[in-house]
C-alpha positions, 0 to 999 in steps of 0.5 A: 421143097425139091432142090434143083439139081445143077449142071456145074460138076461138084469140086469132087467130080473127076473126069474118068478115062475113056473106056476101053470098048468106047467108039474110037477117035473117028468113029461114028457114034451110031442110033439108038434108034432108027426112027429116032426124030434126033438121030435116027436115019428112018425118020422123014423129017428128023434132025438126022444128027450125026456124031464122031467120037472125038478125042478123050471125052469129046463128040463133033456132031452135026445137023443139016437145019431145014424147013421142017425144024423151023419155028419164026420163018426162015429160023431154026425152033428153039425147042429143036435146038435143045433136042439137038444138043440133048442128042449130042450131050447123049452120045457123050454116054458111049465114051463111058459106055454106060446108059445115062438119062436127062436129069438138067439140060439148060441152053443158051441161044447167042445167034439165030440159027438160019434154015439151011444152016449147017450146025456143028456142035461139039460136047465133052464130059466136064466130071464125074461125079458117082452116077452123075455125068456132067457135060457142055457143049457148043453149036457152031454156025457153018463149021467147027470153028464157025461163030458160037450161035448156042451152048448147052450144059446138062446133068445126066444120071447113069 
């Protein structure tokens, strides 16, 4: 039997200091990839998911939702909304500057998220622990500070 592996860091992991060649405070993270469907400014009807570094092991991110992300009417998908945060939850790998994939995203819906909706989502490194990088995010309705409508935890593998 496979074991499922979990999103919460071990009591090991640590949090590393940014790296030296990782994007500035301010910094817009760029694409991996221009016709990326969640980053990429080619695609016609991607997410066009954009992120800042924030500070210490922190990205602000954001996303116009629009008619083309929509699953019930007039609501973002909820598929579409875990591809956002596994986006925002990526970009976190260029604080560390080292390419990482998806192991585990989970996520958790608390609001509909309206089209026309701007959502913001903020990500940080919890731990480290070896190759595992462990991370959460938030993703708020309007603004930064703006209502909690869905979080997000999740593993990647250096």
């Amino acid at each position: 039997m496979s074991r499922i592996p979990s999103t919460v860091p071990p009591a090991d992991a640590v949090i590393p200091p940014r790296h030296p060649k990782a994007p500035a405070a301010g910094t817009k993270i760029p694409s991996h990839y221009g016709h990326c469907f969640g980053c990429g400014e080619l695609h016609p009807t991607g997410l066009h998911f954009t992120a800042i570094a924030g500070e210490g092991q922190q990205i602000l991110g954001k996303f116009l939702v629009t008619e083309n992300h929509q699953g019930a009417p007039g609501l973002a998908h909820g598929g579409l909304l875990t591809l956002a945060f596994d986006e925002a939850l990526g970009k976190l790998m260029w604080l560390l500057r080292a390419p990482g994939v998806t192991a585990r995203l989970e996520t958790d819906f608390i609001l509909h998220v309206p089209i026309g909706t701007e959502l913001h989502i903020v990500a940080e490194i919890t731990g480290v622990a070896g190759r595992k990088v462990y991370a959460k995010a938030s993703g708020h309705l309007g603004s930064p500070d703006g209502p909690i409508a869905v979080t997000a935890a999740s593993l990647f593998i250096i």
